[in-house]
Each structure stands twice: as structure tokens, then as C-alpha cells.
N, C-alpha and C positions, 0 to 999 in steps of 0.2 A: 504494500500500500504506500503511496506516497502521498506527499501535502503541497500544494502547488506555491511552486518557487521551490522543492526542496528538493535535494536528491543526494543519496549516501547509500555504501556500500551496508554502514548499520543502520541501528536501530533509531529512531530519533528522539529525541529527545523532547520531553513539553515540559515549561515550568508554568506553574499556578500558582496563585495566591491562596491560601486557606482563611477561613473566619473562626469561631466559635463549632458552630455545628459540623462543617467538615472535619475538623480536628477531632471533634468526638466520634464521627463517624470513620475515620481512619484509624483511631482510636480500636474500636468494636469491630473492626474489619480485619485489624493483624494483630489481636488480641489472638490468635492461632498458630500463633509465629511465622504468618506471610510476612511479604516485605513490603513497604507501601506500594512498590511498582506491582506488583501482583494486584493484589490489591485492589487498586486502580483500574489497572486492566480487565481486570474482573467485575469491578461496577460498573466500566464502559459499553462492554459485550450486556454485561444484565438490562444496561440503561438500553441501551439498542435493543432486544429481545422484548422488553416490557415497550417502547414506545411503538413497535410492530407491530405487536398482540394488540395495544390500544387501540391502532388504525383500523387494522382488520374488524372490532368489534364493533367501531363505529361504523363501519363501510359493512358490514353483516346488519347492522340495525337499521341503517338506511334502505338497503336491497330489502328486508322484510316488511318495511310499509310502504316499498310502491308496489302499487296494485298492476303496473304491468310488469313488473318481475315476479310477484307472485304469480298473475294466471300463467307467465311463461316457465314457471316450476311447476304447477301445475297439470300445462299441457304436457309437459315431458315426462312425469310420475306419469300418468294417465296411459302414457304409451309403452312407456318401462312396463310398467303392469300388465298391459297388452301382450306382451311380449314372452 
């Protein structure tokens, strides 16, 4: 993966500012004895898997109240059945 403008043979590197609550929350995260890069990396992959799941529930609750994506699940069940 790259970051535009960047380019290296390794790993890159990001620095952040922390507040209160991330500190506690890095805190509770390598309280397992990860290292804060783990860590990190680990809530980034989770942050990206939960903001996925979020879109897709919303874009599943939109397609279930229109009414012509329903009749066209509808016609399709109808034929599966058929079949």
C-alpha cells in the first residue's frame, strides 16, 4: 500500500498526536503486551471492518424499503421457487 507522495522500500511510518482518551485507549489495547504499533494497526483494520459492516447495513436498510427492490426480490424468490 502506498500514501500519495510516498514511496519506500519499508514500512512507513505515521506520527499522531494523542489526547486523554487515546492514551487510555492504547493504554487497554497493549495492556496484552502488544506494542503500540500492533496495536494501532489493529484498530485501523477493526476501524475499516466496522465502518464496512456500517455501510453495508445502511445500504441493506435502504434496499429493504424500496418497494421496487422489494417486488424485484420478490419476482426472483417467486421463480427460484419455481424452479
Amino acid at each position: 500500500m502506498s500514501y500519495p507522495g510516498y514511496y519506500s522500500g519499508s514500512m512507513p511510518v505515521v506520527n499522531f498526536g494523542t489526547e486523554e482518551s487515546s492514551e487510555r485507549a492504547l493504554a487497554e489495547l497493549t495492556a496484552d503486551g502488544s506494542t503500540v504499533s500492533d496495536a494501532i494497526r489493529r484498530a485501523l483494520i477493526d476501524a475499516l471492518r466496522f465502518r464496512r459492516r456500517e455501510r453495508m447495513r445502511r445500504e441493506s436498510l435502504q434496499a429493504a424499503s424500496d418497494p421496487d427492490d422489494l417486488a424485484e426480490s420478490r419476482r426472483v424468490l417467486a421463480e427460484m421457487v419455481a424452479l
